[in-house]
C-alpha positions, 0 to 999 in steps of 0.5 A: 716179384716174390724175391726175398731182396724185393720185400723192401722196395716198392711195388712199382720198382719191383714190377718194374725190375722184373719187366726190365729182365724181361727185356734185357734177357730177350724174353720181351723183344725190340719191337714186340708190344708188351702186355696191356694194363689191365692184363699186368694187373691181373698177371702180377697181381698189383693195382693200375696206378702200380703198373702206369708207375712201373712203365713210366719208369722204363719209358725214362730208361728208354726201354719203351715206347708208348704209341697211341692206338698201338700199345706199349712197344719194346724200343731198346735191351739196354737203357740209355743213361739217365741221372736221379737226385737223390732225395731221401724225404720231401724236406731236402726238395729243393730246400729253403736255408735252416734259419729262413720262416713263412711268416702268414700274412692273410688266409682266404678261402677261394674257389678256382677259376679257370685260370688258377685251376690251369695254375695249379692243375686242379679242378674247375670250381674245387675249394681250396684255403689260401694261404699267403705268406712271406718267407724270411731269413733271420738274418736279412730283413727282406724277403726271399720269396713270397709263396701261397699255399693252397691247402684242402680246407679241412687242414686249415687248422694247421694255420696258427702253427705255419713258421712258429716251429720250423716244420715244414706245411706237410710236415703240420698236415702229417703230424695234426692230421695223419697225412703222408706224402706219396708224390710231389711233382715240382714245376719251375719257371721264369717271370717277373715281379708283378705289381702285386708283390713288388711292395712285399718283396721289396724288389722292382716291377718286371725284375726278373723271377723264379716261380716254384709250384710244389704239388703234394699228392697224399692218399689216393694220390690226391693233391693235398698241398699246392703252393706257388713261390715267386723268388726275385732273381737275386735272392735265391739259387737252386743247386742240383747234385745228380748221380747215374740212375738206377738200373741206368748203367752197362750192368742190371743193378740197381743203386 
């Protein structure tokens, strides 16, 4: 993890490349459980969530296989192929077009009841600033999606500024508060319009829907940004670009 050519990649990529070596030069083999967390943390010198990130890692390339009350076990040399998006900043995540704007229509403080604790996979009883909005094309008058941002109560002051300059609401929180994002987890799903937005949305009750939930994890990983859109069938189309993954191919190298 010392290599000059590591310095510029993540703690967790360089861990992982060297676990990935490790495998494929048989130093590790089939069928051997690997080091447990807390030894990998003291071997090379890196925190848990490092290592955790790492093994996830070569659990998506197949290397491993992590079994209950056994440990992490060595499945394969070589990784079975996998595919990445590639996305260089939170902003082309499943990207909205240029000219489309939230326009706020109320914001509330709420605390989550068990059913939106499910939802947005938060703590029971934990406070959040809800923030309800349509999103707009220039161009169109109706409505593409509506969204609800949930957002830690001490960045509610970015409100006022949400849709009147094209940043994005993690963006507002970066630039106002310091903020950065170190992980977003994104979750699709089917529904339909509900009774609730079918007025909003100008679209019919029990048309068939798309719902988004982003999730914005910042520092120590705390989710600081959740929001949750709901996009009638017709008006949105998500298109995905996949390239061979990193170290996913019949040779090491990584992309």
């Amino acid at each position: 993890m010392g290599k000059r050519q590591d310095r510029g990649q993540p703690r967790y990529r360089q861990l992982a490349d060297v676990l990935i070596g490790d495998i494929s030069r048989g130093r590790l083999k089939v069928g051997e459980t690997l080091p447990g967390e807390l030894e990998l943390v003291e071997r090379f010198n890196v925190s848990r969530h490092t290592v955790r990130e790492a093994l996830r890692r070569l659990d998506d390339l197949g290397l491993i296989d992590r079994q209950q009350g056994v440990g992490t076990v060595v499945r394969a040399r070589r990784s079975s192929p996998s595919y990445v998006q590639t996305v260089r900043s939170p902003s082309e995540l499943m990207r909205y077009p240029a000219d489309s704007r939230l326009v706020v229509t109320g914001a509330v403080q709420v605390r989550a009841n068990r059913q939106l604790a499910r939802l947005l996979d938060v703590r029971t009883g934990s406070e959040w600033l809800k923030v309800s909005a349509l999103r707009r094309l220039k161009s169109q008058p109706v409505a593409i999606a509506w969204t609800d941002v949930y957002l830690l109560p001490e960045y509610g002051d970015i409100v006022p500024h949400i849709g009147r300059r094209g940043q994005l609401v993690y963006q507002l929180i970066e630039a106002m508060h310091g903020e950065r994002v170190d992980h977003i987890r994104v979750q699709i799903r089917a529904g339909v319009v509900t009774q609730e937005l079918a007025g909003p949305l100008e679209a019919p009750i029990g048309m068939p829907s798309l719902t988004v939930i982003r999730h914005y994890h910042g520092r120590g990983h705390r989710p600081f940004e959740i929001s949750v859109s709901e996009h009638p069938s017709d008006r949105y189309l998500y298109s995905l670009d996949l390239q061979r993954g990193w170290q996913s191919s019949d040779t090491w190298t990584t992309q």
